[in-house]
Backbone as CSV, one residue per row, in Angstrom:
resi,resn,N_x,N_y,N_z,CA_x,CA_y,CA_z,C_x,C_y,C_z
1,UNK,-30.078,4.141,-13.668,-29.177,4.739,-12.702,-28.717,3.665,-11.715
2,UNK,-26.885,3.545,-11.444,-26.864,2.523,-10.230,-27.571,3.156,-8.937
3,UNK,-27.392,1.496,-8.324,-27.772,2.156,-6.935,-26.866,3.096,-6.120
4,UNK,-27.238,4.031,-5.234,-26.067,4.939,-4.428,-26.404,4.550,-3.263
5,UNK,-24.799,5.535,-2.577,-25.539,5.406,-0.765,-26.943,6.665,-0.357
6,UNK,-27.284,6.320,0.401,-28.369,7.166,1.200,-28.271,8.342,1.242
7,UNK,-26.590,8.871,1.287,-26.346,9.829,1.944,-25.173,10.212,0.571
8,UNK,-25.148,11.277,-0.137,-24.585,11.568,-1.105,-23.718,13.185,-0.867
9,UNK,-22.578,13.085,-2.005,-22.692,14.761,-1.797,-21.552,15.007,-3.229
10,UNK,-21.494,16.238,-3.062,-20.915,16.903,-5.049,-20.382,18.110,-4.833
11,UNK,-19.150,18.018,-4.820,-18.501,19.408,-4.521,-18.144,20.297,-6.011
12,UNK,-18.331,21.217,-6.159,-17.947,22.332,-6.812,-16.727,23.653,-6.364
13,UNK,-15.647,23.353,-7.184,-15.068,24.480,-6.959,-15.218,25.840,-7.688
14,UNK,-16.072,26.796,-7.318,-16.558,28.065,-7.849,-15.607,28.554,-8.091
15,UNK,-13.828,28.249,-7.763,-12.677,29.675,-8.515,-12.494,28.962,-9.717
16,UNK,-12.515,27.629,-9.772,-12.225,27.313,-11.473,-13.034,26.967,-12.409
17,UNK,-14.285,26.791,-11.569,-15.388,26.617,-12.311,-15.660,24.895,-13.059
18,UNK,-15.125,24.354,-11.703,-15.218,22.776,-12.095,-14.764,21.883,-11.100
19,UNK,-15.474,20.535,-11.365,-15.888,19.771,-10.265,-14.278,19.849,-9.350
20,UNK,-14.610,19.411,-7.882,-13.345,19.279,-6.990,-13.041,18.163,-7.093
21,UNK,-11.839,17.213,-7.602,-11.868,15.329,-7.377,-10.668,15.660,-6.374
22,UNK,-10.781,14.331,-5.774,-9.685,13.948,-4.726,-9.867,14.772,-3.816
23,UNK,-10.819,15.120,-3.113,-11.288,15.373,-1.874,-11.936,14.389,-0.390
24,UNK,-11.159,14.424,0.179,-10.949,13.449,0.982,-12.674,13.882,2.088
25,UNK,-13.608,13.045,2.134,-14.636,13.673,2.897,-14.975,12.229,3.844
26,UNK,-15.584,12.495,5.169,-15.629,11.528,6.068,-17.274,11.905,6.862
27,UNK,-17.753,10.543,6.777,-19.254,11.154,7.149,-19.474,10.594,8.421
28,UNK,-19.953,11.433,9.676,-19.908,11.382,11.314,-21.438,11.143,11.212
29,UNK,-21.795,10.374,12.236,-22.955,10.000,12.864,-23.496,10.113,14.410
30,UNK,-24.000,11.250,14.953,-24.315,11.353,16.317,-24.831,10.000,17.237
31,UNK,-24.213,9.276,18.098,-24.869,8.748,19.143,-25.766,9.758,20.138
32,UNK,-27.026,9.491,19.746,-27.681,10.139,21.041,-27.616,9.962,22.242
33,UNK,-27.059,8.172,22.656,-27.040,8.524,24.311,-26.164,8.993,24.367
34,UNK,-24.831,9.162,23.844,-23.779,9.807,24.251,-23.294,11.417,23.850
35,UNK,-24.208,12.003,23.071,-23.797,12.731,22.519,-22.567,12.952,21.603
36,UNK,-22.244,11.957,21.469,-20.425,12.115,20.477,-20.983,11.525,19.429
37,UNK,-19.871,11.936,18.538,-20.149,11.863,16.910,-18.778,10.326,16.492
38,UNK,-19.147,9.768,16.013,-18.394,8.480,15.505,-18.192,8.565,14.244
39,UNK,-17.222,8.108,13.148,-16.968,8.091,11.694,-17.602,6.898,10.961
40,UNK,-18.748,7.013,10.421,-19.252,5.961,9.748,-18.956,5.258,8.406
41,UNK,-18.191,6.304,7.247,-17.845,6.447,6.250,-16.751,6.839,5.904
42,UNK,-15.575,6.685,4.865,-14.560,8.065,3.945,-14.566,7.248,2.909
43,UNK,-14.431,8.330,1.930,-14.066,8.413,0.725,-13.657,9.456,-0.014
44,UNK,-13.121,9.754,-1.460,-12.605,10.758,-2.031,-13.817,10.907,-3.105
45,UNK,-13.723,12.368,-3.343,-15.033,12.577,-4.581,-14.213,12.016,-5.697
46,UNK,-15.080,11.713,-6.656,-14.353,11.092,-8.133,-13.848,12.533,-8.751
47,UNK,-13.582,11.796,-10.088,-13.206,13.173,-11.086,-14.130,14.202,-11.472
48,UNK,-15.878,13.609,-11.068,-16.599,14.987,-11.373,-17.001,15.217,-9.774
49,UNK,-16.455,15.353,-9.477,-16.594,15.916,-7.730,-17.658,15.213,-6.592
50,UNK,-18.270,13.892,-7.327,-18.922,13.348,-6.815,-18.578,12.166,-5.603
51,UNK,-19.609,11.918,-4.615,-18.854,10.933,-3.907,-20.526,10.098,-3.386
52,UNK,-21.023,9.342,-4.774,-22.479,8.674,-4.239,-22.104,7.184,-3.647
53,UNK,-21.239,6.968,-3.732,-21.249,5.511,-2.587,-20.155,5.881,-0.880
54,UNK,-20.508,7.095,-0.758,-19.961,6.804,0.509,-20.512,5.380,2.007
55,UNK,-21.897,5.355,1.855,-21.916,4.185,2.066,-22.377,3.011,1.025
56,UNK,-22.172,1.871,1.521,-22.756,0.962,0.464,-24.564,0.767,-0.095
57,UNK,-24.707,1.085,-1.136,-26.043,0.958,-1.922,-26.930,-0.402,-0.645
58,UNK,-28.187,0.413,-0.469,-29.105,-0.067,0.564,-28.289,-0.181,1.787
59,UNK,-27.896,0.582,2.317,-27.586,0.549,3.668,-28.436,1.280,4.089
60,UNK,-28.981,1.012,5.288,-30.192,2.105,5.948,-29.197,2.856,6.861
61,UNK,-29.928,4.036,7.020,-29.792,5.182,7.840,-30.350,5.147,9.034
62,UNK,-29.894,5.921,10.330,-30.771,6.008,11.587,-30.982,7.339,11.276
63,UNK,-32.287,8.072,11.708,-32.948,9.289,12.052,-31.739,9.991,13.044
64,UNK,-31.751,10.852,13.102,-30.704,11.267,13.688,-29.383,12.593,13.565
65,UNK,-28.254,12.912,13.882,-27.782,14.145,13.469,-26.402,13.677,13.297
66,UNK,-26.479,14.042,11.641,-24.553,13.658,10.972,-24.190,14.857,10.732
67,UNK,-23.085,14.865,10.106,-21.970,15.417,9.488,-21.110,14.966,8.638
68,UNK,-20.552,15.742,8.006,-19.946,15.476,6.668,-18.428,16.555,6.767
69,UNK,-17.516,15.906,6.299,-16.300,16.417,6.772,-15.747,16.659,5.526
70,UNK,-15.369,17.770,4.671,-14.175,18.261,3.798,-13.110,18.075,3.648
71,UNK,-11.947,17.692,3.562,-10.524,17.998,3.993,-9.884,19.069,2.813
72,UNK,-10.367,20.173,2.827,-10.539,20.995,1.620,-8.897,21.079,1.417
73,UNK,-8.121,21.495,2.834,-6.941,22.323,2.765,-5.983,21.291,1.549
74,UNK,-6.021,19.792,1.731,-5.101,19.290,1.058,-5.367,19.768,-0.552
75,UNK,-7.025,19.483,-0.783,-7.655,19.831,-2.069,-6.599,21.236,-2.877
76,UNK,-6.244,22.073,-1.926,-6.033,23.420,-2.486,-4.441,23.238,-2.283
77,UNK,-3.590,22.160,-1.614,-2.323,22.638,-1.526,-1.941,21.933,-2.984
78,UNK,-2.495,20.878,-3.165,-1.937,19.847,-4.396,-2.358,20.789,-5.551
79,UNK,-2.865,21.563,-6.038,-3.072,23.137,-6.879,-2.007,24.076,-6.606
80,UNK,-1.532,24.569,-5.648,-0.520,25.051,-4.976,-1.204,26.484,-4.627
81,UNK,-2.441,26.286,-3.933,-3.176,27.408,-3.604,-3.045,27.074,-2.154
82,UNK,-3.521,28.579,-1.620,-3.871,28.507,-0.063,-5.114,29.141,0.169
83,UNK,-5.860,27.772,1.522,-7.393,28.239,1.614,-7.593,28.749,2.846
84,UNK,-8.544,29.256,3.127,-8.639,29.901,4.443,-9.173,28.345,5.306
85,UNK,-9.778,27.888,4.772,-10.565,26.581,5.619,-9.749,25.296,5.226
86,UNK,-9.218,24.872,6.833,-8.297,23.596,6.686,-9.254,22.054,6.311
87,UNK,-10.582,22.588,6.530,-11.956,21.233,6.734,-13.246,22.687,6.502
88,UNK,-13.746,21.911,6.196,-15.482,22.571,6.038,-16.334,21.392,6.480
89,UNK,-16.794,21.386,7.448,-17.938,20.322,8.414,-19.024,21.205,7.927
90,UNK,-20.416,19.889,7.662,-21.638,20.347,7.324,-22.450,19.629,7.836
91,UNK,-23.129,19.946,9.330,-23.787,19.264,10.066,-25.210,19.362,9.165
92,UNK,-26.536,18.428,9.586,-27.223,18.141,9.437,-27.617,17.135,9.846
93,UNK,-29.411,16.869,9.872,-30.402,16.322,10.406,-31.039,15.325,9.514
94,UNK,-31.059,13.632,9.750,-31.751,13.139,8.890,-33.032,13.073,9.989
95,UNK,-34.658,13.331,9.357,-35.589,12.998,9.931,-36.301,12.267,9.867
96,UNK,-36.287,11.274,8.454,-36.954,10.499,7.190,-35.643,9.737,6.627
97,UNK,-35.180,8.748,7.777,-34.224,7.405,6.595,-34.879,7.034,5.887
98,UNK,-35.877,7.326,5.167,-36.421,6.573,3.798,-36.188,7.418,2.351
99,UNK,-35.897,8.786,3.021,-35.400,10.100,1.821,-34.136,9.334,1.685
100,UNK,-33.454,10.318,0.342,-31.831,10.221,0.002,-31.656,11.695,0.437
101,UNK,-30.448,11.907,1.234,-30.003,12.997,1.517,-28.587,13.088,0.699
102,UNK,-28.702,14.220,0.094,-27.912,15.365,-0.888,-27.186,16.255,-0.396
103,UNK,-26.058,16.477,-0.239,-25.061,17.529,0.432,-24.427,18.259,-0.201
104,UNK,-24.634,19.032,-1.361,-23.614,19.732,-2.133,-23.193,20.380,-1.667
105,UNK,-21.453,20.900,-2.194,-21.084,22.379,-1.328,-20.304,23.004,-2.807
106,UNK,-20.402,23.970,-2.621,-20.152,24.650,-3.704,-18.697,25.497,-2.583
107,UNK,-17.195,25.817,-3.120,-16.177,26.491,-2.297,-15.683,26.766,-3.133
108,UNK,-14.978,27.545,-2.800,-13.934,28.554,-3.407,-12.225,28.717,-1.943
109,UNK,-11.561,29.154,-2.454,-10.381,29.639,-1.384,-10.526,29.433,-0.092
110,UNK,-12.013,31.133,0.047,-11.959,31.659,0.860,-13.557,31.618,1.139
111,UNK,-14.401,30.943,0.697,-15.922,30.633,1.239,-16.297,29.307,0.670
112,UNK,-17.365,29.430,1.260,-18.492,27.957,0.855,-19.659,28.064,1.241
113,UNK,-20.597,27.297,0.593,-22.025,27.472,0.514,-22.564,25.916,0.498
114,UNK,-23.381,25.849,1.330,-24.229,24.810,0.603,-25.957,24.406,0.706
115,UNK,-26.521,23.578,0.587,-28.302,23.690,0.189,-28.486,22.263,0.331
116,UNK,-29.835,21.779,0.563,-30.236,20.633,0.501,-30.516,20.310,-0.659
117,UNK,-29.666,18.957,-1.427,-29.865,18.975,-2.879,-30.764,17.584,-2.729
118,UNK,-30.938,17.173,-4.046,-32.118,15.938,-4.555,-31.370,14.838,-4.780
C-alpha cells in the first residue's frame, strides 16, 4: 500500500450508488490560542471518491480540532441536479496524531451521514 496523508476521507454518493469524483474538499485546522480555524489542505476526490493524499505522506498532525469541508453543491450542479447542502463541514477531534484519521461521508441530494472509518 502507498503511503497516505494522516488524515483521509471517501465520499459515496448513496442516489447513484457510486463513488463521488471531483469533489472539491478543504481540510481546516483549529488554532487554539485563537480559536479560528485556518485551511491546511484542498484537493478533489479521485474517480473512486477518494482523497488519501490530502496532505503529504508523513506529515504529522497536531492533537487538536479540524474540519473537513465538501463543496457538494458544485458536485450535484455538473450532474444537473439540485442539493439541499451548498458544503457539508465535518468537524472533528484528533486526540492521538499517531492514529490515521478516516472521514467517510456517505450523501445523497438531500442528506448525509458519516462515521469514524479505518
Amino acid at each position: 500500500m502507498a503511503a497516505r496523508s494522516p488524515i483521509t476521507t471517501h465520499i459515496l454518493d448513496g442516489g447513484r450508488g457510486a463513488p463521488a469524483s471531483g469533489v472539491q474538499v478543504i481540510l481546516f485546522h483549529e488554532d487554539p490560542s485563537s480559536q479560528t480555524y485556518r485551511s491546511l489542505a484542498e484537493s478533489l476526490t479521485d474517480q473512486n471518491g477518494r482523497c488519501e493524499q490530502l496532505l503529504p505522506p508523513g506529515t504529522s498532525v497536531a492533537a487538536g480540532n479540524y474540519y473537513l469541508r465538501f463543496k457538494t453543491r458544485s458536485y450535484f450542479q455538473t450532474r444537473g441536479e439540485s442539493s439541499f447542502y451548498p458544503f457539508i463541514d465535518i468537524h472533528f477531534e484528533v486526540t492521538d496524531p499517531t492514529q490515521h484519521h478516516h472521514v467517510p461521508l456517505l450523501l445523497n441530494n438531500y442528506s448525509y451521514s458519516t462515521y469514524r472509518g479505518c
